[in-house]
C-alpha positions in Angstrom: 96.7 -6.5 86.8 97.3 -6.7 90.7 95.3 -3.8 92.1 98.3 -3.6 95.0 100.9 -5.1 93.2 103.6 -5.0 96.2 105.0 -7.6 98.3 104.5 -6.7 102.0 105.7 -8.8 104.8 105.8 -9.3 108.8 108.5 -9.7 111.0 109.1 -13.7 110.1 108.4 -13.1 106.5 105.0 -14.0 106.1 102.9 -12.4 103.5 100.7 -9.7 104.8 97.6 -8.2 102.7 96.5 -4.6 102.7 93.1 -5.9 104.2 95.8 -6.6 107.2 97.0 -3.6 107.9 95.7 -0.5 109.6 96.1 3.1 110.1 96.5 6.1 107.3 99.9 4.4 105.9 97.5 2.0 104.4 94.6 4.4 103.7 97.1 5.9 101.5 98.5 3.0 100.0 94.8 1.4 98.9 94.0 5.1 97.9 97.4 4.9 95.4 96.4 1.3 94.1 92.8 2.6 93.3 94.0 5.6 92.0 96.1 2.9 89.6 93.6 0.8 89.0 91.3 3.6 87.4 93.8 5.1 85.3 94.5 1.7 83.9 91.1 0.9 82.9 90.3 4.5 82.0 93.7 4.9 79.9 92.7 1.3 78.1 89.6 1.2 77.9 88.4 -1.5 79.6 85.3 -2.1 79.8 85.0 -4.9 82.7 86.9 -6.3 85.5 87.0 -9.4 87.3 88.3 -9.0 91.3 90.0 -12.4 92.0 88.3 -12.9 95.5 86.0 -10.9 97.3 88.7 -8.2 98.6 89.9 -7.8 94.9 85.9 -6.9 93.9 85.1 -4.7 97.1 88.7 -2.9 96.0 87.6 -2.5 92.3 84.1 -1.1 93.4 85.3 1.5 95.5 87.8 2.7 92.7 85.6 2.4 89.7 82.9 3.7 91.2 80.9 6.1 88.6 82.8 4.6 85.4 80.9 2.2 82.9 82.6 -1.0 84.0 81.2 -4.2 84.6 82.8 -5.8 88.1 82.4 -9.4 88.6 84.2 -11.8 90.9 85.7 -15.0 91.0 87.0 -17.4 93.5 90.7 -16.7 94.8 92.9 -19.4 94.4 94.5 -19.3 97.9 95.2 -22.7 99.6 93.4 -21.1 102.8 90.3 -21.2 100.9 88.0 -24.0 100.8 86.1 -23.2 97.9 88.8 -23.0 95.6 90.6 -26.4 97.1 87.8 -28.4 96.8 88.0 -31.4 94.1 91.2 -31.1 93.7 90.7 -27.4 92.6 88.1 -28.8 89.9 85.1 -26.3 91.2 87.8 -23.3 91.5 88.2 -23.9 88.1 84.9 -24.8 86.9 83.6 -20.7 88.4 86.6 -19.1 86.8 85.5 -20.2 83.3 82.0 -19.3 84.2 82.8 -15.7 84.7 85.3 -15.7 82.1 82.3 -17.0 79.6 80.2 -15.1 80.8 78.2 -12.4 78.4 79.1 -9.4 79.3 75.3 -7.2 80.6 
């Protein structure tokens, strides 16, 4: 699932992420989408989560905070970042299996 599944964007209709925005509107719209997020894995039972990209696994760390869930990370696919463009996107996908395949701790 999207931890802030909404589309949110500027003036000339370019995407904007919630790490973009400041004040308490967002404080309260992060605090909504973690609030989510833990229901979710609390109501299903999950038992680990992968944040795609750094932001994703900061966001899942702060909300799951105190549960019994494994939080791991993976690259984000984003054409802004190298990582994941490099080799044709042969290395993005070479770390998402790894933490997919990965034994759970």
């Amino acid at each position: 699932m999207n931890h802030c599944p909404l589309l949110l964007l500027g003036e000339t209709g370019k995407n904007i992420t919630p790490d973009k925005i400041s004040g308490n509107a967002v404080k309260k719209l992060l605090k909504a989408c973690d609030d989510h997020l833990k229901e979710v894995v609390t109501t299903m039972g999950i038992t680990r989560v992968i944040g795609v990209g750094k932001y994703a696994e900061k966001r899942a760390l702060l909300a799951l905070k105190g549960l019994d869930v494994e939080i791991g990370t993976c690259w984000h696919p984003s054409p802004a970042s190298p990582l994941a463009n490099r080799n044709d996107g042969a290395d993005w996908r070479a770390n998402v299996r790894k933490i997919l395949l990965a034994e759970h701790s």
